[in-house]
MDAnalysis code that builds the backbone (N, CA, C; Angstrom):
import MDAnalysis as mda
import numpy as np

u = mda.Universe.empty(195, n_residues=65, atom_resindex=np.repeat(np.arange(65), 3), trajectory=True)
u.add_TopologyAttr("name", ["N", "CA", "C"] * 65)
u.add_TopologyAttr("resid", np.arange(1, 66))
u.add_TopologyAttr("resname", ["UNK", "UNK", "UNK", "UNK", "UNK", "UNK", "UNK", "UNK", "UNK", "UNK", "UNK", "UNK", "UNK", "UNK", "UNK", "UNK", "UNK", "UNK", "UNK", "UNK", "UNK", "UNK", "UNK", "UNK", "UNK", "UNK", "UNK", "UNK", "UNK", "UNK", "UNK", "UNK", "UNK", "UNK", "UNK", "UNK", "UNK", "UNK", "UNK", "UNK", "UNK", "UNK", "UNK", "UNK", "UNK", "UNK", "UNK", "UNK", "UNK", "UNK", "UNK", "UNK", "UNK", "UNK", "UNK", "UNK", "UNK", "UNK", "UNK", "UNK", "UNK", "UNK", "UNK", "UNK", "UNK"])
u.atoms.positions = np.array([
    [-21.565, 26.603, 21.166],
    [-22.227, 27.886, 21.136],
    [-22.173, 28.438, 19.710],
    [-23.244, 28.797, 19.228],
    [-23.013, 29.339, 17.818],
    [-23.076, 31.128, 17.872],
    [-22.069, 30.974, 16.573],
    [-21.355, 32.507, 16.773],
    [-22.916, 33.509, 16.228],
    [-22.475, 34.777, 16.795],
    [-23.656, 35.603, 16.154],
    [-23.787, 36.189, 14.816],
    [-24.435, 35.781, 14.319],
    [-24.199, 36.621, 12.838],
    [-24.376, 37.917, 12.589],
    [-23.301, 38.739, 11.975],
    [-23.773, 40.329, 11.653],
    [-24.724, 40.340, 10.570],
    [-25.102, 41.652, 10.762],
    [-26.226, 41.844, 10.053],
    [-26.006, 43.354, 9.673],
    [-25.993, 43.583, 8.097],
    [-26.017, 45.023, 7.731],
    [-26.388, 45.683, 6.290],
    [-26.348, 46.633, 6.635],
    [-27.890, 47.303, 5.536],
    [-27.279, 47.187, 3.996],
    [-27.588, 47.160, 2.683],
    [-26.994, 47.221, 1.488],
    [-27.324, 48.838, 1.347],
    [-26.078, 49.145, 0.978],
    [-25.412, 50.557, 0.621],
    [-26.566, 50.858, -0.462],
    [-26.972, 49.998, -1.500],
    [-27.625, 50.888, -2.847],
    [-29.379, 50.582, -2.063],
    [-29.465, 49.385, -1.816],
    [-31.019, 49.607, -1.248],
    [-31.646, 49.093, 0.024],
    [-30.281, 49.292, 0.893],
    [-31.004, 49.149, 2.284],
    [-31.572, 47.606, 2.861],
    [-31.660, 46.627, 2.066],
    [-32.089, 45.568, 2.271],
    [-31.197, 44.626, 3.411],
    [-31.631, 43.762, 4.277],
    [-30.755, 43.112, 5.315],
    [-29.531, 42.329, 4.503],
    [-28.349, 42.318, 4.846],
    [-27.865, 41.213, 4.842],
    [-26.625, 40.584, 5.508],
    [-26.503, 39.299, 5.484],
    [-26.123, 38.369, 6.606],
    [-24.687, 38.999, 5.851],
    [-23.420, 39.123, 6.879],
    [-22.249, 39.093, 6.451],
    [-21.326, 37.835, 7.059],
    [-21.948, 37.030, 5.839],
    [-21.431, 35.646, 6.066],
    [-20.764, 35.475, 4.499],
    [-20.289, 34.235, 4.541],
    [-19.806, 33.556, 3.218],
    [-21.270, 33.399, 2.208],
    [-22.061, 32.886, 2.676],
    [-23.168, 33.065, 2.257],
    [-23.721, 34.368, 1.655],
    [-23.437, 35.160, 1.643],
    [-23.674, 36.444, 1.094],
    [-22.121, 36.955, 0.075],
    [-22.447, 36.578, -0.821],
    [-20.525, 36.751, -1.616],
    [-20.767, 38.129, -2.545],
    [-21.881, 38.770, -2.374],
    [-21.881, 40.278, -2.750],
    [-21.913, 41.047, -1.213],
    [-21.757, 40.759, -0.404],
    [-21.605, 41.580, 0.757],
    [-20.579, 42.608, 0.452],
    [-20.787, 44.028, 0.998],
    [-22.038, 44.329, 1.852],
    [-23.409, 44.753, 0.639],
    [-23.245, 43.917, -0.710],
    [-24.371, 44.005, -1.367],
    [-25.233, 43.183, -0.850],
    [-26.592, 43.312, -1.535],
    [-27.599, 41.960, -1.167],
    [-27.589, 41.188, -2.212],
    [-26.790, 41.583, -3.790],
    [-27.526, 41.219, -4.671],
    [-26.050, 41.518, -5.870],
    [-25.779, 41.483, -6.726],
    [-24.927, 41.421, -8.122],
    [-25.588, 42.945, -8.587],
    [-26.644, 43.274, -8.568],
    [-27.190, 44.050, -9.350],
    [-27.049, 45.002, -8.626],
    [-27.157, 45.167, -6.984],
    [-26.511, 46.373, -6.334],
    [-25.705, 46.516, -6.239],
    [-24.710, 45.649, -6.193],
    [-23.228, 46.022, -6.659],
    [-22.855, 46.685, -7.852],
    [-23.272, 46.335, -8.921],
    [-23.025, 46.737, -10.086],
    [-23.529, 47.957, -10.534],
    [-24.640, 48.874, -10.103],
    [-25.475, 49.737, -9.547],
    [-24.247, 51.136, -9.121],
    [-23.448, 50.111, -7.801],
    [-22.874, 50.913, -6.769],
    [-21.476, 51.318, -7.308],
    [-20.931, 50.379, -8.405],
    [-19.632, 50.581, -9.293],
    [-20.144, 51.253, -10.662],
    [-21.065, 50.890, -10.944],
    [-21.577, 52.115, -12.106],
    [-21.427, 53.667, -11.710],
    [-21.444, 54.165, -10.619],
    [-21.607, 55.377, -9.589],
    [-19.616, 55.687, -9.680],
    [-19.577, 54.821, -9.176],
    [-17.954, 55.184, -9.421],
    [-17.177, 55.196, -10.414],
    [-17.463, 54.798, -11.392],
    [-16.887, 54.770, -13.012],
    [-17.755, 55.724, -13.932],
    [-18.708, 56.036, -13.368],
    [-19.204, 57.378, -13.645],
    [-18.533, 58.819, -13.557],
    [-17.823, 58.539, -11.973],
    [-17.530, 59.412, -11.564],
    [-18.559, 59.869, -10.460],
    [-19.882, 59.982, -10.225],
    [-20.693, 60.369, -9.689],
    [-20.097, 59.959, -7.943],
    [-19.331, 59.308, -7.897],
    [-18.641, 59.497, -6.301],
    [-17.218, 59.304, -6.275],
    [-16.746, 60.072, -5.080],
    [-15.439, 59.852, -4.844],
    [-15.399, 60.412, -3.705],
    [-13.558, 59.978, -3.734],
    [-13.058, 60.450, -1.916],
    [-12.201, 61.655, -2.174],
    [-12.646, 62.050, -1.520],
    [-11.844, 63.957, -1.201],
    [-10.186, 63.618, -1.114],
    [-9.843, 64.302, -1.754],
    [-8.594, 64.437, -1.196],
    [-7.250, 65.429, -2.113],
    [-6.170, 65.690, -1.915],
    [-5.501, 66.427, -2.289],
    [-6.174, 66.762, -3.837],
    [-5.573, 68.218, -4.527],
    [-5.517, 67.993, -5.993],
    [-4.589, 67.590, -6.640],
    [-5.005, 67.077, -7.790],
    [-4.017, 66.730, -8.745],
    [-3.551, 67.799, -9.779],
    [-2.278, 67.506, -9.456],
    [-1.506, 68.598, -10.050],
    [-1.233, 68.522, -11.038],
    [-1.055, 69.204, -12.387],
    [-0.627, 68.880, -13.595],
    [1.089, 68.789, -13.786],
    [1.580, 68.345, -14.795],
    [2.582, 68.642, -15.075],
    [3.339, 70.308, -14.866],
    [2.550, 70.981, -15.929],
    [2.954, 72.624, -15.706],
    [2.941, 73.114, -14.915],
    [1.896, 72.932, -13.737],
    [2.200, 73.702, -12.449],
    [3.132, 73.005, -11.588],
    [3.748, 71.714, -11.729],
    [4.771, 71.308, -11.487],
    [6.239, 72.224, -11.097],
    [6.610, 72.519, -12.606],
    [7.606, 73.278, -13.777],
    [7.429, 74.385, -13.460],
    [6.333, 74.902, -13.467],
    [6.409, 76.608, -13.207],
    [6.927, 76.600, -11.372],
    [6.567, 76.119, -10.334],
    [7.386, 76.186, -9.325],
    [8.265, 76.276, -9.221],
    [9.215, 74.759, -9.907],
    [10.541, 74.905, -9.937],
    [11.118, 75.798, -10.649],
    [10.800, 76.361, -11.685],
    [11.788, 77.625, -12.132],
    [11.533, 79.093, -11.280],
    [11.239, 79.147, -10.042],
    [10.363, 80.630, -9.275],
    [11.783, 80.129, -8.237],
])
């Protein structure tokens, strides 16, 4: 019986692709949407929410209160 292959969309342009070994930019379609999709993040232009980052000084000023 042969297994089913997934199938899912590329993040930068939507295009099909097989998530097999055969696809070694998965879940890209392509090198160039990948590279596209890490340009975005070394930009800065995305990220994940989460706590702030605290500086040193507001550190220091706590502990002496």
């Amino acid at each position: 019986m042969k297994a089913k292959i997934t199938i899912v969309k590329c993040p930068q342009c939507g295009a099909s692709v097989e998530w097999t070994e055969n696809s070694p930019f998965r879940p890209f379609c392509s090198k160039k949407c990948q590279m596209i999709d890490f340009g975005t993040w070394a930009n800065e232009e995305n990220s994940i929410p989460g706590a702030p980052d605290l500086s040193d000084s507001d550190r220091w000023s706590e502990d002496e209160h």
